[in-house]
Backbone bond lengths (Angstrom), bond angles and torsions (degrees), N, CA, C in turn:
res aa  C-N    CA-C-N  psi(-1)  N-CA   C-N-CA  omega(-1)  CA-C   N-CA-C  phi
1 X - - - 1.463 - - 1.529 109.51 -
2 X 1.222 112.33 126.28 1.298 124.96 -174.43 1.758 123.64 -77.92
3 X 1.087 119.21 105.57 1.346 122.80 -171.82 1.381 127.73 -58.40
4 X 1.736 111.07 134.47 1.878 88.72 -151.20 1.896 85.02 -94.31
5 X 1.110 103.03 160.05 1.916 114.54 -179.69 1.526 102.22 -61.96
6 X 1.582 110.67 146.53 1.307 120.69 176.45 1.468 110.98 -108.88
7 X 1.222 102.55 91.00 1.899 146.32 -162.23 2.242 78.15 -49.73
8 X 1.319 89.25 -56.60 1.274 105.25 -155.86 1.939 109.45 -47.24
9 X 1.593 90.91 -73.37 1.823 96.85 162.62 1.259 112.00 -63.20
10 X 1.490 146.08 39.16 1.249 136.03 135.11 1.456 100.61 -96.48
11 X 1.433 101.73 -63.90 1.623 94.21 -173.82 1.367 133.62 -29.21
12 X 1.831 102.85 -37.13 1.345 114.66 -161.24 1.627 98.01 -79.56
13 X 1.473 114.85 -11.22 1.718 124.61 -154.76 1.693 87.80 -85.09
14 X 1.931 109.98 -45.11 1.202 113.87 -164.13 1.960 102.73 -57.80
15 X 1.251 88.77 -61.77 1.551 110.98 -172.78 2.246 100.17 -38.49
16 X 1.209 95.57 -65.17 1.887 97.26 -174.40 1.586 92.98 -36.95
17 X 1.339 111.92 -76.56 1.718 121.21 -178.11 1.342 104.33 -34.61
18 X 1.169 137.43 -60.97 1.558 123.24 -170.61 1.633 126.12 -52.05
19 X 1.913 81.15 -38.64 1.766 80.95 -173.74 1.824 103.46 -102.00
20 X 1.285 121.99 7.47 2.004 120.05 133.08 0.951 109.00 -50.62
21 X 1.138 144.79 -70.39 1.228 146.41 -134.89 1.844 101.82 -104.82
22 X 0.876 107.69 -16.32 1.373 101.91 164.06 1.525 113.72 -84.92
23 X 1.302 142.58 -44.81 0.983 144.10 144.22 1.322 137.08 -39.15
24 X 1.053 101.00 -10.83 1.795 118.41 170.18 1.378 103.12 -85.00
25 X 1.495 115.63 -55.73 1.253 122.21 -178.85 1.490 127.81 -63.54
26 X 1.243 109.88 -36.24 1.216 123.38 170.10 1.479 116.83 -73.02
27 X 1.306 112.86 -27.32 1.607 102.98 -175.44 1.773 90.08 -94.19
28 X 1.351 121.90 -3.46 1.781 106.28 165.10 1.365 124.09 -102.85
29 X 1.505 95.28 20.16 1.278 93.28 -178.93 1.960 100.35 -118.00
30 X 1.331 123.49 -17.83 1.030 141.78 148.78 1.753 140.67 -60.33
31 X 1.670 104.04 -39.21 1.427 116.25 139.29 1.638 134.85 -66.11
32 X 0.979 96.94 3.09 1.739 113.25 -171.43 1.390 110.11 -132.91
33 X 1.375 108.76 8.79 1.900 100.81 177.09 1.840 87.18 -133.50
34 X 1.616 121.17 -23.55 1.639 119.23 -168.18 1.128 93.22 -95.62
35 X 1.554 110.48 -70.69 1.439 134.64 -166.54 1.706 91.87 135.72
36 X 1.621 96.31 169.24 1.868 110.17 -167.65 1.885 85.69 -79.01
37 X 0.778 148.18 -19.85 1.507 129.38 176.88 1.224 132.31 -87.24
38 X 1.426 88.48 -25.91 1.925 97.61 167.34 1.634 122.79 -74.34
39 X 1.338 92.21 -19.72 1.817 89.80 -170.48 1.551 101.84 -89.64
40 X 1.009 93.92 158.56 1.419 110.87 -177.65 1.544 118.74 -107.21
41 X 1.195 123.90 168.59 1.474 127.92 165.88 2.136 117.69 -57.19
42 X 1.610 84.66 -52.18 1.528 99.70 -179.21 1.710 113.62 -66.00
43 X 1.351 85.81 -24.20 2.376 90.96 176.32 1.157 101.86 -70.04
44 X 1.469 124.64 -46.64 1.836 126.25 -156.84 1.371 84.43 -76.77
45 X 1.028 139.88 -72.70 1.692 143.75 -148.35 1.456 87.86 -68.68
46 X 1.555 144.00 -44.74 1.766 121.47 176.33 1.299 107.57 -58.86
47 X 1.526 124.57 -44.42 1.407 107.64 -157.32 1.809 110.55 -94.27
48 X 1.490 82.48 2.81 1.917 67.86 172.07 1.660 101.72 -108.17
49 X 1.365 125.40 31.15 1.621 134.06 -172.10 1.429 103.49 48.81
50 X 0.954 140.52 63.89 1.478 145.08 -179.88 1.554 102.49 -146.02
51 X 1.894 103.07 137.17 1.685 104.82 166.43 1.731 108.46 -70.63
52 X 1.100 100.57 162.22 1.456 120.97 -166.49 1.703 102.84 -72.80
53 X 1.671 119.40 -14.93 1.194 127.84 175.09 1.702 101.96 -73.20
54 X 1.014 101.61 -14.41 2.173 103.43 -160.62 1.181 86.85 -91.79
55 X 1.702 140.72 -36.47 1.105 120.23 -167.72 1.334 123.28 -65.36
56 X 1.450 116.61 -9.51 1.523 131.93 -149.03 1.640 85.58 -102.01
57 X 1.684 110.49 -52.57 1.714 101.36 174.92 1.619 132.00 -38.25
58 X 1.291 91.41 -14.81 1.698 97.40 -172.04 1.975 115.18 -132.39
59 X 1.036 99.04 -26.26 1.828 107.26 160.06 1.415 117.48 -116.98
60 X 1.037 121.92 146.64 1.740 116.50 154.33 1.492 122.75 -86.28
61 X 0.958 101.24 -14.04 1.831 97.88 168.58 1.662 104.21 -158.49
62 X 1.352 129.44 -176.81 1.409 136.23 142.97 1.014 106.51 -43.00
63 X 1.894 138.81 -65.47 1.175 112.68 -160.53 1.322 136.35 -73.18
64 X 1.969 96.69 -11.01 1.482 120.18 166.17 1.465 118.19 -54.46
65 X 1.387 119.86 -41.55 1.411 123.78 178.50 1.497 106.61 -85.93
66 X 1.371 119.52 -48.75 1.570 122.05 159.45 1.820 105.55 -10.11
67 X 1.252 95.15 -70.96 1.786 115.38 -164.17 1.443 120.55 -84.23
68 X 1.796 106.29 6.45 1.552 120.53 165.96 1.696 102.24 -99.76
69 X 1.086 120.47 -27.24 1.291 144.14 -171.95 1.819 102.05 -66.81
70 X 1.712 93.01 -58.87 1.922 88.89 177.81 1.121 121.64 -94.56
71 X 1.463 106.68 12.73 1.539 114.88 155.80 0.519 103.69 -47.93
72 X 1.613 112.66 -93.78 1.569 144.54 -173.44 1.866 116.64 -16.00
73 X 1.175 98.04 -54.19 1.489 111.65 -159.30 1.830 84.13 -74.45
74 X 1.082 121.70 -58.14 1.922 118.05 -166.63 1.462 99.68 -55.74
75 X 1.333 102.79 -44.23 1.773 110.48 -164.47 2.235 96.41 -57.86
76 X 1.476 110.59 -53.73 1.680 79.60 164.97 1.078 126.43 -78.11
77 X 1.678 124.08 -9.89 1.425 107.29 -159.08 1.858 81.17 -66.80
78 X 1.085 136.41 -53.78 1.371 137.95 -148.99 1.716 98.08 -63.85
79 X 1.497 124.22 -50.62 1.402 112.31 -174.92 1.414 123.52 -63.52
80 X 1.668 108.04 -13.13 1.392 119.87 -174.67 1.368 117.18 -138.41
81 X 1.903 114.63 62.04 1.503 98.91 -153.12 1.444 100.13 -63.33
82 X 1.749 96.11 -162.99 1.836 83.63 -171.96 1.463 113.22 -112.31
83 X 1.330 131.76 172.05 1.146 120.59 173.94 1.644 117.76 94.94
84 X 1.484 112.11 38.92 1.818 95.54 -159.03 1.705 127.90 -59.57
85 X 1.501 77.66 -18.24 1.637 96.77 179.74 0.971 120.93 -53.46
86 X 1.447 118.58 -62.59 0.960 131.61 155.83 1.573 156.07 -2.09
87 X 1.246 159.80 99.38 1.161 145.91 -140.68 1.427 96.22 -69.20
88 X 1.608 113.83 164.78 1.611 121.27 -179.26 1.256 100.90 -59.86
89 X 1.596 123.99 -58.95 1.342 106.84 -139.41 1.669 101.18 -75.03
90 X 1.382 118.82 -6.33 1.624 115.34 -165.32 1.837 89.46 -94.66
91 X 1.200 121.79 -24.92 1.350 129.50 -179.24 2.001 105.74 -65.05
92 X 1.249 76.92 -41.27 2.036 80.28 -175.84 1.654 99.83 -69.94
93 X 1.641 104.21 -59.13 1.551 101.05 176.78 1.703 105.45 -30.29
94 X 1.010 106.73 -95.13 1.881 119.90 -177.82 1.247 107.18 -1.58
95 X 1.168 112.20 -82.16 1.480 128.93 162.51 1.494 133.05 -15.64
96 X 1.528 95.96 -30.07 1.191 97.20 179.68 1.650 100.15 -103.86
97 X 1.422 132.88 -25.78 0.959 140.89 -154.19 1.647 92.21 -80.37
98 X 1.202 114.42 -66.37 1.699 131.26 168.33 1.829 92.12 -30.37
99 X 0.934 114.27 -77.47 1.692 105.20 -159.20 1.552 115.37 -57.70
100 X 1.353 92.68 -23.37 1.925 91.67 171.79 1.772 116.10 -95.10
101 X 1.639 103.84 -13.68 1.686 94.21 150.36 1.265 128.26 -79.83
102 X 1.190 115.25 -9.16 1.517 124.39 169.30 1.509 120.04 -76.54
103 X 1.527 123.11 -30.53 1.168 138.41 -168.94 1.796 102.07 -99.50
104 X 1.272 113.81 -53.07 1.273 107.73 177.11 1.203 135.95 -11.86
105 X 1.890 110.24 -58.07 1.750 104.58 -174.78 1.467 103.71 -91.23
106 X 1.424 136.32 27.33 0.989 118.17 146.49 1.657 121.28 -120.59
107 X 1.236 102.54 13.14 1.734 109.14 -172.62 2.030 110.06 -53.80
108 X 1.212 104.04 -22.10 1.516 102.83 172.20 1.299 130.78 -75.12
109 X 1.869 102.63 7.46 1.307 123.20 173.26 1.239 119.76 -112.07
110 X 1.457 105.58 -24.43 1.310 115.39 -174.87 2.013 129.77 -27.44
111 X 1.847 99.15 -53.06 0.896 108.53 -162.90 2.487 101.57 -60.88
112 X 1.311 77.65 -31.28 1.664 80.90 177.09 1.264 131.22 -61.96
113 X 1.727 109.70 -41.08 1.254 143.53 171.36 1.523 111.13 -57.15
114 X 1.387 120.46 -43.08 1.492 117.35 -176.77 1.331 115.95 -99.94
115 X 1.635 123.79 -1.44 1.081 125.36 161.93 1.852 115.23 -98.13
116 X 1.336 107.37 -8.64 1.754 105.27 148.93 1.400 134.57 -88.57
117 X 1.811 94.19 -21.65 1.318 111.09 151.43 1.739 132.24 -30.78
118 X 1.336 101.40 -78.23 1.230 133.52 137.39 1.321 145.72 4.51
119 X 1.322 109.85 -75.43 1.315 123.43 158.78 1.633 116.60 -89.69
120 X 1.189 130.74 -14.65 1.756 145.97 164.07 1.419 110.76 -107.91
121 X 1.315 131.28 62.22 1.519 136.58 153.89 1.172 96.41 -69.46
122 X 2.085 95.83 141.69 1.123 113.56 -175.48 1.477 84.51 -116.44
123 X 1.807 104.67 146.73 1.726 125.26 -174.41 2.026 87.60 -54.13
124 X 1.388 100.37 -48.54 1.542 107.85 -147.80 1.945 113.87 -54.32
125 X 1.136 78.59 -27.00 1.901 93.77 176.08 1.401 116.34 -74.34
126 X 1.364 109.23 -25.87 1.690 109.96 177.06 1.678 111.66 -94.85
127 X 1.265 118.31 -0.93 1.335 131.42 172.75 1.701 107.93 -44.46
128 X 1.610 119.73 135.14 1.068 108.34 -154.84 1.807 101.69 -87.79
129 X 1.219 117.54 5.27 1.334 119.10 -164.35 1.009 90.59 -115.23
130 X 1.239 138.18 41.57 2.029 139.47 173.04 1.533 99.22 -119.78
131 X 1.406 127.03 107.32 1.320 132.77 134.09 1.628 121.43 6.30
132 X 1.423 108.75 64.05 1.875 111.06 156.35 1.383 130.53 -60.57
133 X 1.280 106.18 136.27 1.678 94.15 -172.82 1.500 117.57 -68.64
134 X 1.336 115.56 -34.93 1.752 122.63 146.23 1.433 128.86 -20.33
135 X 1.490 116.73 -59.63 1.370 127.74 154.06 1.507 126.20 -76.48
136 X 1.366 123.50 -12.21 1.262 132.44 146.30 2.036 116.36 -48.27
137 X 0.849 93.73 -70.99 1.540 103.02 -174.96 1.229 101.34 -83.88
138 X 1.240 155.41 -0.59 1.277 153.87 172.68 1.259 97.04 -78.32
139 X 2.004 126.98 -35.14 1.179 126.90 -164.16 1.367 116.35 -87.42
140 X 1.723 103.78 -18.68 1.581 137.85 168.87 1.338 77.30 -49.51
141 X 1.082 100.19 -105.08 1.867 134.70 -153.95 1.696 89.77 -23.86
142 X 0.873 120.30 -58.82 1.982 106.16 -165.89 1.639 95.77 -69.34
143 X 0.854 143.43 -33.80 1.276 147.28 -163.43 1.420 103.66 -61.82
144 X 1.793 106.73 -45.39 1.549 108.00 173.88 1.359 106.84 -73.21
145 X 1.092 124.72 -22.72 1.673 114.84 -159.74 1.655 101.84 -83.89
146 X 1.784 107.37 -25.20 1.762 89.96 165.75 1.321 111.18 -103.96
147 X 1.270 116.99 31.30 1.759 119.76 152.65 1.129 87.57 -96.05
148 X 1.621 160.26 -37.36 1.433 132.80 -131.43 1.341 133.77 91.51
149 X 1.164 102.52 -4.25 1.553 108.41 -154.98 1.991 99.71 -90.75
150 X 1.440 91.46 -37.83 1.744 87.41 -173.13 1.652 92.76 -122.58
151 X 1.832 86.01 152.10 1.315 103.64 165.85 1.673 122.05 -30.26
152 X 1.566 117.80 123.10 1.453 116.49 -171.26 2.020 104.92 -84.47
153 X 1.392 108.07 -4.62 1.209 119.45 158.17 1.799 132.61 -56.92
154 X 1.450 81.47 -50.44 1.709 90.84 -177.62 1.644 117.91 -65.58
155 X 1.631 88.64 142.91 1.348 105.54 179.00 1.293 109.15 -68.91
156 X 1.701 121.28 131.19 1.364 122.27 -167.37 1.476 93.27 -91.26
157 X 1.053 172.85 -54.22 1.048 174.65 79.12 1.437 123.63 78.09
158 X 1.908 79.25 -63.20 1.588 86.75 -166.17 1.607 112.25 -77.51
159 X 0.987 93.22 -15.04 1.791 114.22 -162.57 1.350 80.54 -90.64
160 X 1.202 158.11 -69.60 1.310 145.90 -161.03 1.512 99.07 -56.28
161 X 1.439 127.39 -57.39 1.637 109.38 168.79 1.440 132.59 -40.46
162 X 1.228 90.96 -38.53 1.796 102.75 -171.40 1.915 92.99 -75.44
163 X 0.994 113.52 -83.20 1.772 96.93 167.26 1.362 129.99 -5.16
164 X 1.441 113.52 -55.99 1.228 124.51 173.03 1.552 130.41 -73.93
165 X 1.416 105.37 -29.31 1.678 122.78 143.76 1.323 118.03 -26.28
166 X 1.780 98.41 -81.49 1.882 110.78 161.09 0.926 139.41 -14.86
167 X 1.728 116.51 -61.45 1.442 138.24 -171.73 1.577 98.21 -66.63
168 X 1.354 112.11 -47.48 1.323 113.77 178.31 1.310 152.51 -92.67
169 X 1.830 96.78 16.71 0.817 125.14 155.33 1.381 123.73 -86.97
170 X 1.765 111.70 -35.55 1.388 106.94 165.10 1.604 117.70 -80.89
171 X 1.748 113.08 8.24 1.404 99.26 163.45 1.468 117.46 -65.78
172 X 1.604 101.80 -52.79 1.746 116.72 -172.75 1.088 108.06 -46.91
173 X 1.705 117.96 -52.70 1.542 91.38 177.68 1.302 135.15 -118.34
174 X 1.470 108.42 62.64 1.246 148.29 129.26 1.509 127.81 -51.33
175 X 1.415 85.82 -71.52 1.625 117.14 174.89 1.987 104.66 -41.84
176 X 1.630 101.84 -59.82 1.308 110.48 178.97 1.486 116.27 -63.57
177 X 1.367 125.63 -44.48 1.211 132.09 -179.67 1.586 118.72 -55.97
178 X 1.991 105.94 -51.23 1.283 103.13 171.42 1.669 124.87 -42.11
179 X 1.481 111.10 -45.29 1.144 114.05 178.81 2.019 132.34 -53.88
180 X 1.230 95.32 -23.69 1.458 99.69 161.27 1.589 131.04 -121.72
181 X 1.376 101.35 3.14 2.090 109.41 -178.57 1.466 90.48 -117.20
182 X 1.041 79.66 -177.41 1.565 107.35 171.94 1.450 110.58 -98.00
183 X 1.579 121.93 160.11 1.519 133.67 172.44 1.449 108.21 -49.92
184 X 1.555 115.02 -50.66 1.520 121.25 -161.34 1.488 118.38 -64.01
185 X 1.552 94.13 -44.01 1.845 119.83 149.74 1.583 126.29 -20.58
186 X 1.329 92.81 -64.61 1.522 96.12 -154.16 1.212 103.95 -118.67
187 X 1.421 122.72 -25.39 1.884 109.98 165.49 1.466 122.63 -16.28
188 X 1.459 108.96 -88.71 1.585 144.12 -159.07 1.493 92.60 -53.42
189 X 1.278 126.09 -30.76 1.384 125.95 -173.53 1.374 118.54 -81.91
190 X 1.429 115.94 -36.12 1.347 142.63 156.99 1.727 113.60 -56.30
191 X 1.201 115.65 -42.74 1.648 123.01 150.23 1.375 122.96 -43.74
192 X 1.365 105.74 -57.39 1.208 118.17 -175.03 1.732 121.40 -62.59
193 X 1.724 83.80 -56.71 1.824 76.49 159.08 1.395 148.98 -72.39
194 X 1.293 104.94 -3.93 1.622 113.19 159.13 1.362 115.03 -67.55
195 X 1.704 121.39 -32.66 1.247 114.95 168.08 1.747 142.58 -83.13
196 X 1.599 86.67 -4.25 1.471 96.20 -166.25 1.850 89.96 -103.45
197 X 1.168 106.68 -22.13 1.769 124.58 -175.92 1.704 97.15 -66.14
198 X 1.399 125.44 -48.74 1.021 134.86 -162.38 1.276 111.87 -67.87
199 X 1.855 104.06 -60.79 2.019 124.12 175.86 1.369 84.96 -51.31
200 X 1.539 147.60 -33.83 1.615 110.77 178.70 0.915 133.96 -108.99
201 X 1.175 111.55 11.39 2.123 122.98 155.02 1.343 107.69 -74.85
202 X 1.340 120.25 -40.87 0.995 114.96 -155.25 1.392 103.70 -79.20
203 X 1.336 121.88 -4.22 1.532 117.02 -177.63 0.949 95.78 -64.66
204 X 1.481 126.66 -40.96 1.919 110.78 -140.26 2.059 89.00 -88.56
205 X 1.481 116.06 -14.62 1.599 133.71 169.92 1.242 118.22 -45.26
206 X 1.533 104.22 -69.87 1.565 102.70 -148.32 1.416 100.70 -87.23
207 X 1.270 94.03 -175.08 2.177 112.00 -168.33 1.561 96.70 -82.11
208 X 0.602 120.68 -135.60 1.646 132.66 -156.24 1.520 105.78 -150.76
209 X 1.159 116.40 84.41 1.684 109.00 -179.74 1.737 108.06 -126.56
């Protein structure tokens, strides 16, 4: 006997998903017009029509949704870096530049964020079919090597780790810096070293022209 569909537990599946994702949206559209310190728990849960108890069903805090939020956004920048036109190595640059304008206005949280990180791993992020930035730029890196641009020697792989090393090395000390300068301070410098970080990987990278 053939089992008839439970109309009901889909609906209810559709309905949870609508009002996630409305709450995602709404609290990025509220961190981006106040800033992440001004908003509150009780603002995100009014403006997405939800009691302030529902927000808790689906985040454990702001910075929990905060940090589902820059998932989301890295997880395409990486499946779709930007720029295809573009040559690899200016495509990887971008890429990196984009993910640290994305991270920027909240880097004064960071250190909090990666130590809830941390101790609250989610299964869903280690899923093997999720976009790594390792395998992101690994996909860079061959991309240049059949333009020409990088050594057809180099390990695409490893070099996409070691890249990703980099980036995250100029997260930490970010992280450290925020804590005693100011934003205006230490941004542009943090810019800067993604580019001057980059011109010297790429030596041991590119072909010989």
């Amino acid at each position: 006997m053939t089992e008839k569909p439970n109309h009901t537990s889909s609906r209810w599946e559709q309905r949870k998903e609508r009002t996630h994702r409305r709450l995602l949206e709404e609290a990025e559209r509220l961190f981006r017009s106040k800033g992440f310190d001004a908003v509150t728990v009780e603002e995100i849960a009014a403006a997405a029509d939800v009691a302030k108890g529902t927000f808790f069903n689906y985040f454990e805090s702001k910075e929990s949704l905060l940090g589902e939020l820059l998932y989301s956004r890295i997880q395409s920048l990486l499946a779709a870096p930007p720029a295809p036109e573009a040559p690899a190595d200016e495509r990887i640059r971008m890429l990196f530049q984009t993910v640290w304008e994305e991270l920027a206005p909240y880097r004064h949280l960071a250190r909090r964020m990666f130590a809830h990180a941390m101790s609250h791993p989610k299964p869903e992020y280690l899923a093997p079919n999720r976009p790594t930035a390792a395998l992101a730029l690994a996909g860079l890196i061959r991309e240049g090597q059949a333009q020409g641009i990088f050594r057809p020697d180099i390990n695409a792989e490893m070099a996409g780790a070691l890249l990703v090393m980099y980036f995250f090395r100029l997260c930490v000390l970010e992280i450290v810096t925020a804590e005693t300068e100011s934003t205006e301070s230490t941004l542009p410098c943090g810019r800067g070293m993604i580019d001057e970080g980059l011109d010297l990987l790429y030596r041991g990278m590119l072909t010989y022209r």
